[in-house]
N, C-alpha and C positions, 0 to 999 in steps of 0.2 A: 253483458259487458257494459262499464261503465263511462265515460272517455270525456274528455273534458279538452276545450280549444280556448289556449292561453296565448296573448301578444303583448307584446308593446311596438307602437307603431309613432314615428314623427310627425310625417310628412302624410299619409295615411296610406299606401302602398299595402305594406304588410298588415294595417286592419281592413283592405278590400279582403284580401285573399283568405283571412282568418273569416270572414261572413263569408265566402263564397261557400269554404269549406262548412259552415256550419250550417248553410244550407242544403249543399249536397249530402253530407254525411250525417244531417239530421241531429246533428253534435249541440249542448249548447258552449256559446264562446262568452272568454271573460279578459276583459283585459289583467294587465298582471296586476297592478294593485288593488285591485279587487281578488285577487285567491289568499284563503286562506289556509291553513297546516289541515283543516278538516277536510277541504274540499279537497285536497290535493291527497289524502291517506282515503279517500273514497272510491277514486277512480282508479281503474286497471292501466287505462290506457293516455296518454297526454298529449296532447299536438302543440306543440311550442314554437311560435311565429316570431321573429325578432328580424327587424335588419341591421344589416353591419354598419356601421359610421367609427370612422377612423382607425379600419383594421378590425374593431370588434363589438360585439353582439350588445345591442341595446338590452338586452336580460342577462348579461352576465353577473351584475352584480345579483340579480332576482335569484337566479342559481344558485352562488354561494350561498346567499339567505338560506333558500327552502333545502341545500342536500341534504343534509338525513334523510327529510322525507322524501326524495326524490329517487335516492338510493335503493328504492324499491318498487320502483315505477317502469313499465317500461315506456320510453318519449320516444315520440318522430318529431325533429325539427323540420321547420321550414324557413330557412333563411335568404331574406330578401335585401338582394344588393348590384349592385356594376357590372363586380366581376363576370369573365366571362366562362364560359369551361374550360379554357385552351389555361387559365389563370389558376388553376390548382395550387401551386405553392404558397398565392396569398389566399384562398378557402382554406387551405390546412392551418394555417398558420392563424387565421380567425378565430378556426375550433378550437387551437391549443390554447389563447390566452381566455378563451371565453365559456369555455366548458369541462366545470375539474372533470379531472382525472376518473375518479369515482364515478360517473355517470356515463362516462364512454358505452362501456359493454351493452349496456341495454338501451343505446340511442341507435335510429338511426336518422340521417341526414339529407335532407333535400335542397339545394341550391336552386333559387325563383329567380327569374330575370326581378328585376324592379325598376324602377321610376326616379327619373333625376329633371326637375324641371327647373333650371337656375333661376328662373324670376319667381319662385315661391319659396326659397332656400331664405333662412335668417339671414342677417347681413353679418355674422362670425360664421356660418357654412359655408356660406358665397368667399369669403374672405380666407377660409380654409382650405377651399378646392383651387383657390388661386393661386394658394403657396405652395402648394402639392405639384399642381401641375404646371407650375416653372421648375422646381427639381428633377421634372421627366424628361428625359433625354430621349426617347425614341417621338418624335414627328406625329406620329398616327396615334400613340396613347397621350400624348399633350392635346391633340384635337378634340379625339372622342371625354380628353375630361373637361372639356369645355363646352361639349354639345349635350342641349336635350337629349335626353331617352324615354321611351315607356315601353317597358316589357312587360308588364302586367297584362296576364289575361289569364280566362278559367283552366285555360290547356295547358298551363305551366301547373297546376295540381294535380296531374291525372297520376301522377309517382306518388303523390302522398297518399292518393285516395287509394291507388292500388296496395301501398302498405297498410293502411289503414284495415280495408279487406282482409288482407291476410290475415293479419294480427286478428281480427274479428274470425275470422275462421279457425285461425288457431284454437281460440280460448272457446269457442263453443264445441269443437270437438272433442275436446279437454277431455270432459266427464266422462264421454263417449269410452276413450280409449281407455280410462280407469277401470269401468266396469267390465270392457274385456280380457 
């Protein structure tokens, strides 16, 4: 099996977690401007790393580019961002504008804590998160968008890397069940 660990990362959050993974999983990792139509019609398997900024996926546009080829891939993402779990309606609504249609079926989706540190934010992110969170009317979500976070850690992986298994178990037993 082949597999291949692609990100694009800002702040570098999501390119830790892309090394963590390509360490554990023995995978090699490439940021997104670096894959090419070859690399990506090679590999069986894709681990797609992006985080969210403003509602959606820093590799949305990379999607569009590459769907044909991608249309027969099967991807796990890993998307790192704020939200929290209790926050589903804005995850879903990240997936819908950031990942066609056509590539649903054979993704699945991991949501990573990640990392907000205001003093290393450009001064239009700083400046965006300020306008954002004067719009929020709830008290406790105006707060947390003006505090520090780091959720980043190895143990927010351990879903992907369990998918990741799987999937590898899948495709090697593949043959197996062919011949019987």
């Amino acid at each position: 099996m082949t597999a291949l660990i692609i990100y694009d990362s800002k702040y570098g959050a999501t390119r830790q977690y892309a090394e963590w993974l390509s360490t554990a999983l023995h995978t090699p990792v490439m940021k997104s401007k670096e894959v090419t139509s070859a690399m990506i019609e090679k590999a069986d398997l894709l681990l797609l790393g992006t985080p969210v900024y403003y509602g959606k996926f820093r590799l949305a546009k990379w999607l569009k580019k590459y769907e044909p080829e991608l249309r027969l891939k099967k991807m796990i993402f890993f998307i790192v961002g704020g939200t929290s779990d209790s926050e589903e309606i804005e995850r879903n609504k990240s997936v819908k504008v950031s990942i066609p249609n056509s590539l649903l079926l054979q993704s699945e989706i991991y949501f990573l804590k990640g990392r907000l540190i205001h003093s290393q934010l450009s001064f239009a992110d700083r400046l965006m998160m300020k306008m954002a969170g004067m719009r929020l009317k709830d008290p406790g979500k105006k707060k947390a968008m003006n505090t520090d976070l780091d959720g980043v850690s190895p143990e927010e992986l351990k879903p992907v890397e369990n998918a990741f298994d799987a999937f590898k178990t899948r495709v090697v037993a593949q043959p197996l069940s062919k011949i019987l």
